[in-house]
N, C-alpha and C positions, 0 to 999 in steps of 0.2 A: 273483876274489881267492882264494875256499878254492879252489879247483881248483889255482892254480897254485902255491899252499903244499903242498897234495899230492903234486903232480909234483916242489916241488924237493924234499919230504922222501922219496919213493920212488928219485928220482937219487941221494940221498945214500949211503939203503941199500942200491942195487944197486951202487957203485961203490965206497965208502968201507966200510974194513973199522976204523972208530972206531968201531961201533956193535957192542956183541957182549954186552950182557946188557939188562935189563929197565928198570935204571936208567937207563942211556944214551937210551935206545928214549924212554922218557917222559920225557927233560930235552930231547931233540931236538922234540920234541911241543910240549913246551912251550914252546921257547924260539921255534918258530914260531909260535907261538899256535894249535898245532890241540889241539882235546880230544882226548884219549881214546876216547871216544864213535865215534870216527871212523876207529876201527882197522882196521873191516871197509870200510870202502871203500879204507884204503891196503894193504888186503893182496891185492887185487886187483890194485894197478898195481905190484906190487914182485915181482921175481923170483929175483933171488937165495935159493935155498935156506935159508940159515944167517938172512936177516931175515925169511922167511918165518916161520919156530921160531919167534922171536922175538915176533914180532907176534902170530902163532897164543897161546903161553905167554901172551904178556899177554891177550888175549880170555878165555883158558880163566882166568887166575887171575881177573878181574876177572868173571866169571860167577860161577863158583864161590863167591865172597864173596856178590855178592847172594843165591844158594841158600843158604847155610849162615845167613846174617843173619835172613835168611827162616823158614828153619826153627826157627833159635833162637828167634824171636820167638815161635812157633808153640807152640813146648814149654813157654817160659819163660811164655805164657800160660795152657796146661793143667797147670802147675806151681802157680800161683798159685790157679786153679781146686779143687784138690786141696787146697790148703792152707786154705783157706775150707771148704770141706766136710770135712775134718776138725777145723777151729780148732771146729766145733758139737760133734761127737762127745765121749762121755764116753771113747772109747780114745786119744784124741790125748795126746801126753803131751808139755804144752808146756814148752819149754826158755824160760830169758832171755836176749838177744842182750845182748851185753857194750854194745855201739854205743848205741841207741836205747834200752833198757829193754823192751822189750817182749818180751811172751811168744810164740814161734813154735813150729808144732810142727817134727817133723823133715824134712818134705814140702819145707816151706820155707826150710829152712837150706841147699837146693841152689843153687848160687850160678850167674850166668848163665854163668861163665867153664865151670863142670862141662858147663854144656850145650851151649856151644859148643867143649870137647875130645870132647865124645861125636862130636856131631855131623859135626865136621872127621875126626877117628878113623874113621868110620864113608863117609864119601863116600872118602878117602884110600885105605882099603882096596880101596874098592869100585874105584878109578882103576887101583889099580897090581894088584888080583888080574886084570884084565881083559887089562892089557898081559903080562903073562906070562905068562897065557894064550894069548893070542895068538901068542908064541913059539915055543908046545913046539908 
């Protein structure tokens, strides 16, 4: 049964030229009831150049979130880490959060979304310095 939703979703892509961004790609997915999860096996049977991209694009976006979710978690925890080892300190200088009332120092008034633009900022760079590199 998954096999042969595969097959007809790789006949689609190599034949049918409906499929030409990211959205398409995952509403066809879906609407056959294949996961996502399963990209790497339909990019083996699909030949077409242009849904290869496509399928490739979605692996790399849907990696790249786990890495940077990842990371964020990572930082967002030695963030909190920091913020407690200074909330003891007498140089902490703690602020009132308007929200909750309570006193934070400035460690922790970094917000997850900051660490997740560094973070994105920072792999992003690193994606496209590589490919223009690889041009010159």
């Amino acid at each position: 049964m998954l096999q042969l939703s595969l097959d007809s979703i790789a006949r689609v892509l190599d034949q049918a030229d409906r499929i030409h961004n990211m959205c398409a790609y995952k509403e066809l997915l879906h609407r056959k009831g294949i996961n996502m999860r399963l990209s790497w096996v339909l990019l083996s049977k699909v030949k077409l150049q242009a849904s290869r991209d496509i399928i490739m694009a979605s692996i790399l976006c849907r990696t790249m979130r786990r890495v940077i979710n990842e990371e964020a978690k990572i930082k967002f925890q030695i963030n909190k880490k920091l913020t407690l080892k200074y909330a003891g300190s007498s140089n902490a200088n703690p602020t009132m959060t308007p929200t909750t009332g309570q006193t934070t120092t400035p460690v922790e008034q970094r917000s997850l979304l900051d660490v997740y633009k560094d973070i994105l900022v920072l792999y992003v760079n690193a994606v496209v310095k590589n490919k223009f590199a690889k041009q010159k």
